[in-house]
MARTOR-377580 format. One record per residue (C-alpha): z, x, y; residue number from 1; residue in three letters. Coordinates in nm, 3 decimals. Each point is the difference from the previous one (the first is absolute). Layout:
<sites>
         Z         X         Y   resi   resn
         Z         X         Y    NUM    ALA
...
</sites>
This chain:
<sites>
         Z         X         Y   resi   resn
     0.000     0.000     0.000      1    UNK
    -0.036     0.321     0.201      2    UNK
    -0.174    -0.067     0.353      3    UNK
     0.037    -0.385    -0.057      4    UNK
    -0.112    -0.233     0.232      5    UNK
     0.211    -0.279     0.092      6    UNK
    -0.031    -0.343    -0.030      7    UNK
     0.019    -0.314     0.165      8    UNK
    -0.061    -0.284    -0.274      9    UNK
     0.152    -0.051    -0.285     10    UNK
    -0.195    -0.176    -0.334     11    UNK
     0.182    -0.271    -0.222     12    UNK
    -0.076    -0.143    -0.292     13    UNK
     0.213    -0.333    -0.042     14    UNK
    -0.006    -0.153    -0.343     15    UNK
    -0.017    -0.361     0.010     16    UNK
     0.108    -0.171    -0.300     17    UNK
    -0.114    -0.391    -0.129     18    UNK
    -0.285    -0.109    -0.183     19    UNK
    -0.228     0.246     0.177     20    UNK
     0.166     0.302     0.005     21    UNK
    -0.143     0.192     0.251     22    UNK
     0.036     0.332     0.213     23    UNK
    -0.015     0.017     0.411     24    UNK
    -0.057     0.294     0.163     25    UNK
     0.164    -0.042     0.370     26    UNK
    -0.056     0.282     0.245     27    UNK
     0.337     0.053     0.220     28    UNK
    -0.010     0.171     0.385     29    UNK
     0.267     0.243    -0.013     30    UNK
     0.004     0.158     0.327     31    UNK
     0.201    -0.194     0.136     32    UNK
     0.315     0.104    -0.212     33    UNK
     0.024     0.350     0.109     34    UNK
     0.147     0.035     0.327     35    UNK
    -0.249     0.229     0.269     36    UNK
     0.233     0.310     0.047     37    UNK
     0.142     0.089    -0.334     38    UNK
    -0.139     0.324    -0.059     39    UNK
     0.215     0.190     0.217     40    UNK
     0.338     0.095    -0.038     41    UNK
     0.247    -0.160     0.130     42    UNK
     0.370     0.098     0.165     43    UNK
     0.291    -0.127    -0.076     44    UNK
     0.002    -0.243     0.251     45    UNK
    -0.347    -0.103    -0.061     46    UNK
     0.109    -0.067    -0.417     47    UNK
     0.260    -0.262     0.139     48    UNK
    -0.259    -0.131     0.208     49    UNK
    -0.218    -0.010    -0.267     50    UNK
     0.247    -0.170    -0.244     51    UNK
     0.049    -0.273     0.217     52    UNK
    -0.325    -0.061     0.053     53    UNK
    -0.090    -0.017    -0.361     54    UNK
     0.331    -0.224    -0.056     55    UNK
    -0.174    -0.195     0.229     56    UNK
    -0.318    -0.011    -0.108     57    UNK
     0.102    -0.074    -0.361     58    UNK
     0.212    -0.319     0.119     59    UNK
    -0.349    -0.135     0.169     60    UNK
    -0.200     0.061    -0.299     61    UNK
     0.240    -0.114    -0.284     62    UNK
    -0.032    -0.350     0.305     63    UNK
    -0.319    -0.035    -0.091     64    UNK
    -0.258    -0.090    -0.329     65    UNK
    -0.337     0.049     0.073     66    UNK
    -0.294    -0.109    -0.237     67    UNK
    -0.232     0.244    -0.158     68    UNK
    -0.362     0.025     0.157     69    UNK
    -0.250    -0.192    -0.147     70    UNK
    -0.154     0.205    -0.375     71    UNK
    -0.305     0.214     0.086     72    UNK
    -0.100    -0.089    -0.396     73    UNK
     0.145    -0.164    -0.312     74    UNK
    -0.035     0.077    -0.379     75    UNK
     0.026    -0.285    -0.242     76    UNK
     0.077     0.080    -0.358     77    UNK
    -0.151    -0.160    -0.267     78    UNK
     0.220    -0.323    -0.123     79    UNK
    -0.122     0.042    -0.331     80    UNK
     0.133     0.366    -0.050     81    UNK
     0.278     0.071     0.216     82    UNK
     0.039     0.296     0.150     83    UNK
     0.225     0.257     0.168     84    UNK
    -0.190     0.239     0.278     85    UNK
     0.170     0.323     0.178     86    UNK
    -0.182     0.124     0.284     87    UNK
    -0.069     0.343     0.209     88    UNK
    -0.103     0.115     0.327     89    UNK
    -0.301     0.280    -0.069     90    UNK
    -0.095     0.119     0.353     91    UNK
    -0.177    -0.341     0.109     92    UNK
    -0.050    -0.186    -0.306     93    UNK
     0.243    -0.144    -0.245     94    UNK
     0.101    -0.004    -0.391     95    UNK
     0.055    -0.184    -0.220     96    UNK
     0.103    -0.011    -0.381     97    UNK
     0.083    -0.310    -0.211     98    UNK
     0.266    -0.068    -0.289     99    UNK
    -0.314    -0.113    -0.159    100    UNK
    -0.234     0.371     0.062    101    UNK
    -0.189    -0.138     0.238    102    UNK
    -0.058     0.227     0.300    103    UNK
    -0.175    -0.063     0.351    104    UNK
    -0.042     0.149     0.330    105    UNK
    -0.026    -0.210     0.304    106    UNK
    -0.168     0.267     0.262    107    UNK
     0.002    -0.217     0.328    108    UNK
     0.324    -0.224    -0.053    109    UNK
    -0.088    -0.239     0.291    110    UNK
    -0.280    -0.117    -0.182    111    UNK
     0.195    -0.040    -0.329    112    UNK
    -0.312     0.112    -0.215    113    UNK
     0.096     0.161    -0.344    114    UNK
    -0.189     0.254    -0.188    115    UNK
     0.102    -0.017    -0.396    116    UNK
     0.154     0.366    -0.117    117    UNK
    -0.042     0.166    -0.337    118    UNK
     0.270    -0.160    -0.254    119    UNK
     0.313     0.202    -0.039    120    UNK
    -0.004     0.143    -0.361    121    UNK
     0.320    -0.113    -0.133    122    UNK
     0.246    -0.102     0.294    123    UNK
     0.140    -0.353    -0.003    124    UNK
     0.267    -0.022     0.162    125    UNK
     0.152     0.008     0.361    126    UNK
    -0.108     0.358     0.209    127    UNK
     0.039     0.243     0.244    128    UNK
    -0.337     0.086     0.166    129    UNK
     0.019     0.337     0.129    130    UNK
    -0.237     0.217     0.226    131    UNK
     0.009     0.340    -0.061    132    UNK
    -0.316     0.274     0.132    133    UNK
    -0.306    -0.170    -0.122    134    UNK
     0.119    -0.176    -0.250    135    UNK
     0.164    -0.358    -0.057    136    UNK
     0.314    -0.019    -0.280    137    UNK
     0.101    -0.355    -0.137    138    UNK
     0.395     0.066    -0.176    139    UNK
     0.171    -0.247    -0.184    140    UNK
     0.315    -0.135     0.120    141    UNK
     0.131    -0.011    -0.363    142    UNK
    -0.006     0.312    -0.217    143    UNK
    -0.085    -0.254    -0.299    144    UNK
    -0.039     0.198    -0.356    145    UNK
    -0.209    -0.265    -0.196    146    UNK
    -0.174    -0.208     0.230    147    UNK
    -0.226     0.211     0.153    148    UNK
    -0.170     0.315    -0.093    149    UNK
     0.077     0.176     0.353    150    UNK
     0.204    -0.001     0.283    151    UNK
    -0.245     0.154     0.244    152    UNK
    -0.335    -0.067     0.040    153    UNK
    -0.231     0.211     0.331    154    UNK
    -0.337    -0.083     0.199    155    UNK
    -0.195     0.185     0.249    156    UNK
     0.061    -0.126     0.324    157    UNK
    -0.286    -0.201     0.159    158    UNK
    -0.283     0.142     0.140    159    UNK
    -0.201     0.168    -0.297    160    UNK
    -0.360    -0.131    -0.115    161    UNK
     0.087    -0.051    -0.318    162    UNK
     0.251    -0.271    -0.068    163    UNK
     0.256     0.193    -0.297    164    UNK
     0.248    -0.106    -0.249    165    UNK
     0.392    -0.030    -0.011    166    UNK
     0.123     0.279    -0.208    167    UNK
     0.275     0.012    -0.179    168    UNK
     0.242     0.298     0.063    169    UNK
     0.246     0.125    -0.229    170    UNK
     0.294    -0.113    -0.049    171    UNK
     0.363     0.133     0.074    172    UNK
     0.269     0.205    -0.161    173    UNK
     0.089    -0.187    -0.342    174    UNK
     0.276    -0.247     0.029    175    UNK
    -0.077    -0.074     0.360    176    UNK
    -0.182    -0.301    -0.152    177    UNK
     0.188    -0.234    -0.207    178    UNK
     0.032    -0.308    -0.138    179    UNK
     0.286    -0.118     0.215    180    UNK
    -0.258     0.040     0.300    181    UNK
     0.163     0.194     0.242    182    UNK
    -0.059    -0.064     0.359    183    UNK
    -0.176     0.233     0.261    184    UNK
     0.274    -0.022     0.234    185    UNK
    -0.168     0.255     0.282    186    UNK
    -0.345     0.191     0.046    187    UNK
    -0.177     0.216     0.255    188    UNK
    -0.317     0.206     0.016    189    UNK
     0.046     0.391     0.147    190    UNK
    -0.247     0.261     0.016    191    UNK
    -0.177    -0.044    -0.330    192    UNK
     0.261    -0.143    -0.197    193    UNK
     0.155    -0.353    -0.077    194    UNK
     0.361    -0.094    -0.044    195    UNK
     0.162    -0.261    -0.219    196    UNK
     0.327    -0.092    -0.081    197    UNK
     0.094    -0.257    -0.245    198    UNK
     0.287    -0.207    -0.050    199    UNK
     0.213     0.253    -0.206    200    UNK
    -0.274     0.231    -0.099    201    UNK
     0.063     0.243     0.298    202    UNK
    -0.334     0.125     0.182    203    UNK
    -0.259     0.183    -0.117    204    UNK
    -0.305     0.092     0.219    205    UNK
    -0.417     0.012    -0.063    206    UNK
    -0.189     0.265     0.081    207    UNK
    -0.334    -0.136     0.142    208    UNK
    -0.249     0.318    -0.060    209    UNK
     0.175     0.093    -0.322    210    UNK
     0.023    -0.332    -0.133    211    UNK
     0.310     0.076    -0.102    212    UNK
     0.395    -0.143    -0.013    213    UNK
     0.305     0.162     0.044    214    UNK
     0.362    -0.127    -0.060    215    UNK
     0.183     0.096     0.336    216    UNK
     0.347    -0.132    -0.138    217    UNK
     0.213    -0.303    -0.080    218    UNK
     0.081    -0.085     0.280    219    UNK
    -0.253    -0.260     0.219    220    UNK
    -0.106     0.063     0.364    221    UNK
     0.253    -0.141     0.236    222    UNK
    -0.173    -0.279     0.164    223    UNK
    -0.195    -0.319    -0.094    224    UNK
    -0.302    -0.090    -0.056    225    UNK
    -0.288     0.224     0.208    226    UNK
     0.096     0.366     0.177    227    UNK
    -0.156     0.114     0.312    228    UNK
    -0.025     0.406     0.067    229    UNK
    -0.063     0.030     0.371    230    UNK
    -0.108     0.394     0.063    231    UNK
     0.078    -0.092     0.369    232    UNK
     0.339    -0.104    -0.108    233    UNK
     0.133     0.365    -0.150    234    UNK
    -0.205    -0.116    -0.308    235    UNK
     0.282    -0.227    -0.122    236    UNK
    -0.074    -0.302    -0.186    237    UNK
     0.100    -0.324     0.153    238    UNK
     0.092    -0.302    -0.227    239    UNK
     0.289    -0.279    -0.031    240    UNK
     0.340     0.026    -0.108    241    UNK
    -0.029    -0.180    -0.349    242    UNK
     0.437    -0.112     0.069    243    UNK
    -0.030    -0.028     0.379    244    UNK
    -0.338    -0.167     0.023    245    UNK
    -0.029     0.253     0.329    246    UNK
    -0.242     0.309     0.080    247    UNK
     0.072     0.360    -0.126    248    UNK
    -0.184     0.327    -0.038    249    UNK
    -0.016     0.182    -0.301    250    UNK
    -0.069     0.356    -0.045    251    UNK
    -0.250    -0.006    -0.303    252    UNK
    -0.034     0.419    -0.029    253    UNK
     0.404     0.026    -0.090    254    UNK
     0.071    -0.069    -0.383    255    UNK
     0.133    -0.282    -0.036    256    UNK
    -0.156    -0.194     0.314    257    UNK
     0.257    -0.053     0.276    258    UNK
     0.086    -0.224     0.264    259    UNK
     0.028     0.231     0.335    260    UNK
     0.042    -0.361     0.206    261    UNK
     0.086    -0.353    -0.028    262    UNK
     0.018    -0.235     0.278    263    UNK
     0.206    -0.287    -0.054    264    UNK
    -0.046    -0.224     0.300    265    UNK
    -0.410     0.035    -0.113    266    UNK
     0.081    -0.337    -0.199    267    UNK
    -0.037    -0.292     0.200    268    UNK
     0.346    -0.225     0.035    269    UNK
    -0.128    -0.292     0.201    270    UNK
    -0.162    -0.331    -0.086    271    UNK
    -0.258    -0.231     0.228    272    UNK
     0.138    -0.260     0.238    273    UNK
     0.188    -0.296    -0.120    274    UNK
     0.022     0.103    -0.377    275    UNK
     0.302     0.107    -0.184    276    UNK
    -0.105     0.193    -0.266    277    UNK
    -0.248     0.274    -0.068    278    UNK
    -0.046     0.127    -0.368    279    UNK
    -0.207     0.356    -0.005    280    UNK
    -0.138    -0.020    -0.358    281    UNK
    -0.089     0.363    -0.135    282    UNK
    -0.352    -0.039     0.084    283    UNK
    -0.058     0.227     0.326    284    UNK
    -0.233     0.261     0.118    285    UNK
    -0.023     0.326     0.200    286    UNK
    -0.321     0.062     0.251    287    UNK
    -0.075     0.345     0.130    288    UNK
    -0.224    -0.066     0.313    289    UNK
     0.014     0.354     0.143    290    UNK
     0.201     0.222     0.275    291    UNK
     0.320    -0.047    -0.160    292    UNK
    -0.031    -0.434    -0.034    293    UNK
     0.085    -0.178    -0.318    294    UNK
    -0.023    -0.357    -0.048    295    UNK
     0.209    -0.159    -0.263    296    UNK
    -0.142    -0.356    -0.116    297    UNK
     0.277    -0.232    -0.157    298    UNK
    -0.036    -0.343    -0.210    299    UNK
     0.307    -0.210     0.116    300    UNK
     0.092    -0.322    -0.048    301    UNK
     0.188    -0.231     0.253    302    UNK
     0.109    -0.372     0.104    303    UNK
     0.331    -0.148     0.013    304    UNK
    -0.043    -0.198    -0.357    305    UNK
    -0.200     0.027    -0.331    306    UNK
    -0.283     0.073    -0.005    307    UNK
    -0.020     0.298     0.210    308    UNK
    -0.333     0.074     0.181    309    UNK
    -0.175     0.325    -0.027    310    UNK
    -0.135     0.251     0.258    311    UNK
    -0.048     0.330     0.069    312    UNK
     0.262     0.227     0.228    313    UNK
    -0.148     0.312     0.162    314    UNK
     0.214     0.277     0.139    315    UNK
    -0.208     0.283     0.197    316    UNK
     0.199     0.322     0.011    317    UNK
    -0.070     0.379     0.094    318    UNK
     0.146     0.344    -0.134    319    UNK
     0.031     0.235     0.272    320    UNK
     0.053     0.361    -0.054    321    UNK
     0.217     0.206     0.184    322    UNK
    -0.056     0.370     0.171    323    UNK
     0.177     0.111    -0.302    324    UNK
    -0.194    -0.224    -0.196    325    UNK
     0.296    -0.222    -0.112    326    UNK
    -0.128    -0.334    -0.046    327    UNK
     0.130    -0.359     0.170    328    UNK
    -0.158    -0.339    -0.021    329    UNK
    -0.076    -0.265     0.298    330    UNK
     0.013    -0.303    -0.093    331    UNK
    -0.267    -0.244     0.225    332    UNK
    -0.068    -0.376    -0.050    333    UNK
     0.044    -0.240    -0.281    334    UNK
    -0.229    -0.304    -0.093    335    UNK
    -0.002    -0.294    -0.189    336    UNK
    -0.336    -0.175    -0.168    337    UNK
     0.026    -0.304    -0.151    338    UNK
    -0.182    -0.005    -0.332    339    UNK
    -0.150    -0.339    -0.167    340    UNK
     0.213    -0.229    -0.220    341    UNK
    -0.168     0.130    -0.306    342    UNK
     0.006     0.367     0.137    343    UNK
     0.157     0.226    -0.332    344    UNK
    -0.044     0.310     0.136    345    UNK
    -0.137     0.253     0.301    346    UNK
    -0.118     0.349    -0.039    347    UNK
    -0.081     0.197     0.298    348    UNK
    -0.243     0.251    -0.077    349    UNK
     0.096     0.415     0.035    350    UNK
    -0.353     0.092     0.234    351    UNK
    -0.231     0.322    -0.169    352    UNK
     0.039     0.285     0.220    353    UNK
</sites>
């Protein structure tokens, strides 16, 4: 993510349940989260300042429930073979891979037109879709023994003539796949190698050129779901607290992985206007738009009685370094996007640098 460019929109898919299951992608404006002068460092008087006038801001936004823009395109699934899709940003265009194999790759998402993808080999199952140098990795969210005959499949990115194959790759250390089904509880893509941890397993990491695995240890990567490495950032990986539910940064070189930060008061504690209860389900993710700004996209559900309504929750942030390049985070604005009745789930999408 070296020299990356930042961003000011932010894709979501939204997963609408019903008869017609069906995927939105929603583009969100951004820029107006991050406050105009938080690149430079501030005094001591300034940092009060500044805390009040995030307190502030927080206690307007958590006020107010706004309603997502209108989809730029949908997907509908087939009702007669229902399916499961994960998604991924790859520079403009975006991926996708089905419980059922299917692939596609819609290259202009405000038109919503779908080109069909080479069937994954053996995959069926729920996956992480991972850009990494030229080449595209699909990874199973469960290391299942039986059920499949891999846990990693890999495609040339688009762009090429000639339209290839998924291939399978091999797979990892024995006994990191088993019968009980372990889950991949984190994962991130450095350099040219992948890293995996599974429920219990410990972490073992893929060597892209070699084609190779190696068992790192037993114990698993201390944060949750996808890790960021930010080169700008002292090269620390940024992911959330799998206890806390907050952000941290990892150093990834060190053996085991460990946390060098953890801010607490990264998790949001407030609720929109007029409601009395706020559940944060587990399902949240972490955005890296560039110069030191994360996004972190929570599925929450709220109301005062049964059944709660979902939305989304965004919290923009920014990790600031020091002269002595201790870090610090900032936190900016906080918003609240009221999803659709049948709304299950929203992803926001990590962009391709």
């Amino acid at each position: 993510m070296a020299g990356a460019v930042e961003q000011n929109r932010l894709l979501v898919v939204v997963e609408i349940g019903g008869l017609e299951h069906q995927y939105h992608f929603v583009e969100v404006n951004i820029r107006g989260m991050f406050y105009p002068d938080s690149g430079s460092v501030p005094n001591k008087s300034s940092v009060r300042a500044r805390a009040t006038a995030t307190a502030r801001a927080t206690a307007r936004a958590c006020g107010s429930l706004c309603s997502l823009p209108v989809p730029m395109a949908r997907y509908r699934t087939s009702i007669d073979m229902p399916e499961r899709i994960d998604f991924a940003l790859i520079g403009t265009n975006i991926a996708g891979v089905s419980s059922n194999g299917n692939t596609f790759m819609m290259s202009d998402p405000r038109s919503g037109a779908l080109s069909a993808g080479p069937e994954l080999q053996s995959l069926r199952s729920r996956a992480y879709l991972i850009p990494l140098g030229h080449r595209l990795y699909a990874l199973s969210q469960y290391m299942y023994d039986l059920d499949q005959l891999t846990c990693l499949e890999t495609l040339p990115l688009p762009g090429r003539r000639r339209q290839e194959p998924w291939h399978a790759l091999p797979d990892p250390p024995p006994g990191y796949r088993c019968l009980d089904a372990p889950r991949v509880t984190a994962y991130l893509a450095a350099g040219t190698r992948l890293w995996v941890s599974a429920e219990g397993m410990g972490t073992c990491t893929f060597d892209t050129i070699r084609r190779e695995w190696r068992k790192e240890g037993d114990s698993e990567l201390p944060f949750q779901g996808r890790g960021l490495v930010v080169p700008e950032l002292g090269g620390l990986c940024f992911g959330l607290c799998p206890k806390k539910n907050c952000l941290c940064a990892c150093d990834i070189q060190q053996s085991p992985p460990a946390v060098r930060y953890m801010w607490e008061d990264t998790r949001p504690r407030c609720n929109p206007s007029g409601t009395r209860f706020c559940f944060y389900p587990p399902e949240v993710n972490l955005i890296y738009i560039g110069n030191g700004k994360f996004c972190i996209s929570w599925n929450i559900r709220f109301g005062n009685q049964a059944p709660l309504r979902p939305a989304i929750l965004l919290t923009a942030l920014q990790v600031l370094a020091s002269a002595v390049g201790k870090l610090r985070v900032v936190n900016h604005k906080v918003r609240f996007y009221q999803m659709p009745s049948q709304g299950n789930v929203a992803h926001a999408l990590q962009p391709d640098f």
